[in-house]
BASE-516593 format. One record per residue (C-alpha): x, y, z. Coordinates in steps of 0.1 Angstrom, whole numbers. Layout:
BEGIN
<r <X,Y,Z>>,
...
***
This chain:
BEGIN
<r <744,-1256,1075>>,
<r <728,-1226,1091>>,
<r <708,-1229,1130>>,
<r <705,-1192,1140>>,
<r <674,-1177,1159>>,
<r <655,-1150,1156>>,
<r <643,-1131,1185>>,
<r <620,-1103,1189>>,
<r <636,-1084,1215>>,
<r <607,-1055,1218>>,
<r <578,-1050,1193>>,
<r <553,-1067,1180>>,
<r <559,-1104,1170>>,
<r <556,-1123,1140>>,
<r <518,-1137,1131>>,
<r <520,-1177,1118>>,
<r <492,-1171,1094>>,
<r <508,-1145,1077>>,
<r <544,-1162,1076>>,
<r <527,-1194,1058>>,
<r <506,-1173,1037>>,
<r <538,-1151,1023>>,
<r <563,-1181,1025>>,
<r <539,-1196,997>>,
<r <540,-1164,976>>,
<r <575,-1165,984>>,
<r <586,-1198,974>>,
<r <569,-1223,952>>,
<r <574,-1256,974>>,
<r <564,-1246,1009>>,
<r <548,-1274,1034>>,
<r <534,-1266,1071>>,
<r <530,-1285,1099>>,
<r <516,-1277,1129>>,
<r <529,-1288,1163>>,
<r <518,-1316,1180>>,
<r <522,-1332,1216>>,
<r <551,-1323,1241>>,
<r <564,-1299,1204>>,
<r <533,-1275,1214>>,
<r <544,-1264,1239>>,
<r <575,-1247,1230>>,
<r <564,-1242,1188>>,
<r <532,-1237,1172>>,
<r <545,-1256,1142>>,
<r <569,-1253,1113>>,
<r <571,-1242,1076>>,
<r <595,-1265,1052>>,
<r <609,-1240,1024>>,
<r <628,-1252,992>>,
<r <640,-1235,967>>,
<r <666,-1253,938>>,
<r <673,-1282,956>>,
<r <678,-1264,988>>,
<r <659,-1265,1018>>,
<r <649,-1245,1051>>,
<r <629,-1252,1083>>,
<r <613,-1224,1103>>,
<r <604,-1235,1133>>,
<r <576,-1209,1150>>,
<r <580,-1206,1190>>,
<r <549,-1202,1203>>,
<r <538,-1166,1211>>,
<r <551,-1157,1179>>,
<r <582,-1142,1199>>,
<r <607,-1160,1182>>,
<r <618,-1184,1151>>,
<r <646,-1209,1150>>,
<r <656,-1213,1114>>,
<r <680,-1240,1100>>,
<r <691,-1254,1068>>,
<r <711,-1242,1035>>,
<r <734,-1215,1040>>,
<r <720,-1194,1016>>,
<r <682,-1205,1015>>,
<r <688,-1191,1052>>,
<r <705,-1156,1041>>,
<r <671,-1154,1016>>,
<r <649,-1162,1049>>,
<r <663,-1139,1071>>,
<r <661,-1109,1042>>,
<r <627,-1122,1034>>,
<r <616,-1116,1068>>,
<r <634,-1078,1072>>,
<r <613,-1070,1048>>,
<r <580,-1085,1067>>,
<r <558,-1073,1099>>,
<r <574,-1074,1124>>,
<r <599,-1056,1113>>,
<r <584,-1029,1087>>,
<r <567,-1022,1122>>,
<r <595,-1013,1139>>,
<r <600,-1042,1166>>,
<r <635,-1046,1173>>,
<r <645,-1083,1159>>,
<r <680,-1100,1162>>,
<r <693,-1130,1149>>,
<r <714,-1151,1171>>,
<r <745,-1178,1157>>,
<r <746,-1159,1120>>,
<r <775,-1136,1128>>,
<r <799,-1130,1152>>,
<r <779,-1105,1176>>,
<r <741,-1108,1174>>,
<r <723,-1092,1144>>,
<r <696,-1070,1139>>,
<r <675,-1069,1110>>,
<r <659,-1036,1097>>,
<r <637,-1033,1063>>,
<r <672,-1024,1053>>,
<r <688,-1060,1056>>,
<r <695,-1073,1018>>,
<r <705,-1107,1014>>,
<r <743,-1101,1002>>,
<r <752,-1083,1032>>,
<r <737,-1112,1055>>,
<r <757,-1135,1031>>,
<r <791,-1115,1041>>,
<r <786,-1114,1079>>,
<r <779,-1156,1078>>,
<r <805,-1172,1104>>,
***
């Protein structure tokens, strides 16, 4: 089971709206909840993907700096190409994901979802 983050190391950062709104193009089952009490103030809330009997959760640090994703393996590896081919990236911020691979990981619009699969620990 996957628990990597995804940090925006320079750029602009990811926008919650538009993650819920292209998760639900995305995937068919997607659920959101928004943070509440002492959660707020480290995560604006959190999106619940599934996909064949897998799931993910992405949890949304507040400022929009930063995700912390955990769940399937796989459903993980479709995340993380899912979001190289999203704003922040496509806008050229400079994102990493942290506890995929052995050295930290940058995603570009590049980033398919079999080469994530290879570098997984």
């Amino acid at each position: 089971m996957a628990d990597v983050l995804v940090a925006i190391l320079e750029g602009p950062v990811f926008d919650v709206a538009d993650l819920e709104s292209g998760a639900r193009q995305e995937w068919r089952t997607v659920d959101f909840t928004a943070s509440t009490g002492e959660r707020r103030s480290s995560s604006t809330g959190q999106l619940e993907v599934e996909k064949e009997g897998r799931s993910a959760r992405i949890v949304m640090l507040v400022g929009g700096e930063g995700l912390g994703i955990e769940g399937d393996d796989d459903l993980v590896a479709d995340v993380l190409a899912w979001l190289a081919q999203r704003v922040p990236v496509l806008d050229g911020a400079l994102v990493v994901v942290t506890d995929w691979a052995a050295e930290p990981l940058e995603l570009t619009p590049g980033t398919e979802v079999d080469e994530l699969r290879s570098w997984r620990l």
